[in-house]
N, C-alpha and C positions, 0 to 999 in steps of 0.2 A: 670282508674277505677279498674284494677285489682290492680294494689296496692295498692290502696284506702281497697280493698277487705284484702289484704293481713295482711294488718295494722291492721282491726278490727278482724281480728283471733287472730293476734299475741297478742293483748289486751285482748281478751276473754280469751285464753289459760292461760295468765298469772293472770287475777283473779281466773279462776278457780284454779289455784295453789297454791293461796294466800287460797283462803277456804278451801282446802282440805290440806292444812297445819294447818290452824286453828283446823279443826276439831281434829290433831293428838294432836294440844297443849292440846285444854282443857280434851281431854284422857288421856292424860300424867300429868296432872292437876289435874284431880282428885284420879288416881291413888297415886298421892305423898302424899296428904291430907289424902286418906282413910290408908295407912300404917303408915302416922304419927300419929294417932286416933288408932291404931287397930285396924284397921274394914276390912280389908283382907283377916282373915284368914278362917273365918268360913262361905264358900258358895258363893254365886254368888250376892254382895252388889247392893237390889235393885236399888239404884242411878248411879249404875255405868251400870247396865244393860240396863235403861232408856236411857242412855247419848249415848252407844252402839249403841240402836236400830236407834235414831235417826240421828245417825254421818252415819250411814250404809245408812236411807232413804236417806239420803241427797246427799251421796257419787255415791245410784244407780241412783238416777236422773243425777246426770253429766256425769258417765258410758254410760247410754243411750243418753247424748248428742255427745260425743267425743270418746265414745268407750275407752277400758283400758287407763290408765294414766299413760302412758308408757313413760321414761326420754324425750324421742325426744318432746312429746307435752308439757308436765308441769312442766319440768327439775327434777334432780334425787332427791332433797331433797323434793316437792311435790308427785313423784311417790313411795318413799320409806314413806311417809307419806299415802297415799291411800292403800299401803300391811298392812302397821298398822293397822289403821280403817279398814280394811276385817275383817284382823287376827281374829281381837275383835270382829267379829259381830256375837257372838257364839249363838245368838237365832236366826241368821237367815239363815237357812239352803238351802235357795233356792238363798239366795243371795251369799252364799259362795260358792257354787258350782256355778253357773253362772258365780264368780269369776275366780274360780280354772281352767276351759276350757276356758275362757280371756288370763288369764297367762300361760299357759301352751301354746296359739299360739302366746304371746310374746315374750316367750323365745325361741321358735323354731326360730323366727324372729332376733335372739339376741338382745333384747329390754328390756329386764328384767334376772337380772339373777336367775340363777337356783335354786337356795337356798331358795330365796322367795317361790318357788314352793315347794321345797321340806318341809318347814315348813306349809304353807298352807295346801297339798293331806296331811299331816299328822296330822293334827288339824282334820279335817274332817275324813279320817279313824280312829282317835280315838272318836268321837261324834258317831259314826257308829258303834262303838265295834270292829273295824276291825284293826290286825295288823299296827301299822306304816312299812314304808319304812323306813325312817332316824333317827328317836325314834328322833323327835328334841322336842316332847311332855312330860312333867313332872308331877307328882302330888304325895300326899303323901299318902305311903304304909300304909297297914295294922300296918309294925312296929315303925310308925312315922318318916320315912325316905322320904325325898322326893325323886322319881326314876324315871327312864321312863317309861309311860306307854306301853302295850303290843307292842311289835315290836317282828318280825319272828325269826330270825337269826342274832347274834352279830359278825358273820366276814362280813355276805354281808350286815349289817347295816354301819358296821364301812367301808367297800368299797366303798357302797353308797357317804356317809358323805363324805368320801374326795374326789369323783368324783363333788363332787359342791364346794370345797373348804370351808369343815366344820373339825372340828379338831374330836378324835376318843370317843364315847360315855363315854369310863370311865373318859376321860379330863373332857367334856361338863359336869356331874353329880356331879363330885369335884364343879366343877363354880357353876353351879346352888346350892349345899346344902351352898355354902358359901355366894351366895347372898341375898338367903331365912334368911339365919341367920342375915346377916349386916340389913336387913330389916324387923328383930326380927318379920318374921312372921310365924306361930304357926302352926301343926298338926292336924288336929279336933279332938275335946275331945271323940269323940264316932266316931270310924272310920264306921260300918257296918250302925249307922243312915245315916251320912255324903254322904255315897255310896247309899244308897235309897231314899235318895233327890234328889240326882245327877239323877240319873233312869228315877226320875219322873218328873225332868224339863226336863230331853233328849224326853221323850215323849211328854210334852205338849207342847213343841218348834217345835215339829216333826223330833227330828233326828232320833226318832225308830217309 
């Protein structure tokens, strides 16, 4: 009986893995279609926000079945697929921090590593208007550069960064303006509109 028991975990675990990889393709799916279109660059593309919210429902329902989706239960390329769909689930602020204290007792556990965290607590202290830790966050300046946003200190940022095995922010800032470019996507044409939309979605989502 008990490995009759055993067997239909090992089964569960592994569809759940199969979905929650799903969920990261068609994220990644429609991201490649909206930069082939241009439609990218200017806000937060209703379609994609949609597809967000519900990869997020979907994701907290098996969270609350299996608890984090940490390598040991749904192997590493399902649990680096469930950090994605967090990442992305920028309109859900109750689920991402529910998230972020998940991950934070997995990596204590060594079960997840650190970086994940460190790009997460960073996603969310910048939706919060709060310094980053690791600046692993980007978007583009008032002078059409894309940069990091607010982070404290660039020697204990850049210490940070390589105590998780991340490379040093002036590197990370070359990559990202190079990749924004290969994926010819664009600065907003009115930066101070662009920045009080931004405001007023952080409020109606409730990160302020």
């Amino acid at each position: 009986m008990v490995n009759c028991i055993n067997t239909y975990i090992r089964m569960d675990l592994k569809n759940i893995a199969e979905k929650i990889i799903e969920l990261k393709n068609a994220d990644l799916k429609l991201r490649a279609r909206l930069i082939k279109n241009g439609q990218l660059s200017e806000g937060y593309n209703k379609e994609m926000e949609a597809l967000h919210n519900n990869n997020a429902k979907i994701l907290n329902e098996i969270i609350d079945r299996v608890g984090y989706p940490t390598s040991d239960k749904v192997g590493k390329e399902a649990s680096e697929a469930a950090w994605l769909v967090i990442q992305h689930s920028i309109a859900q602020p109750s689920f991402m921090k529910k998230c972020v204290t998940l991950l934070e007792k997995a990596v204590e556990q060594h079960k997840v590593a650190p970086i994940n965290l460190a790009y997460l607590s960073d996603r969310i202290a910048v939706f919060e208007g709060k310094p980053q830790l690791y600046a692993t966050q980007f978007d583009w300046d008032q002078n059409g550069e894309l940069s990091p946003k607010l982070f404290d200190n660039l020697t204990k940022v850049n210490d940070r960064r390589r105590s998780v095995g991340l490379n040093t922010l002036e590197a990370q800032t070359q990559i990202m303006r190079e990749q924004v470019k290969s994926e010819n996507q664009k600065p907003p044409k009115d930066f101070e509109k662009s920045k009080q939309k931004y405001d007023e979605w952080r409020k109606t989502v409730g990160w302020l």
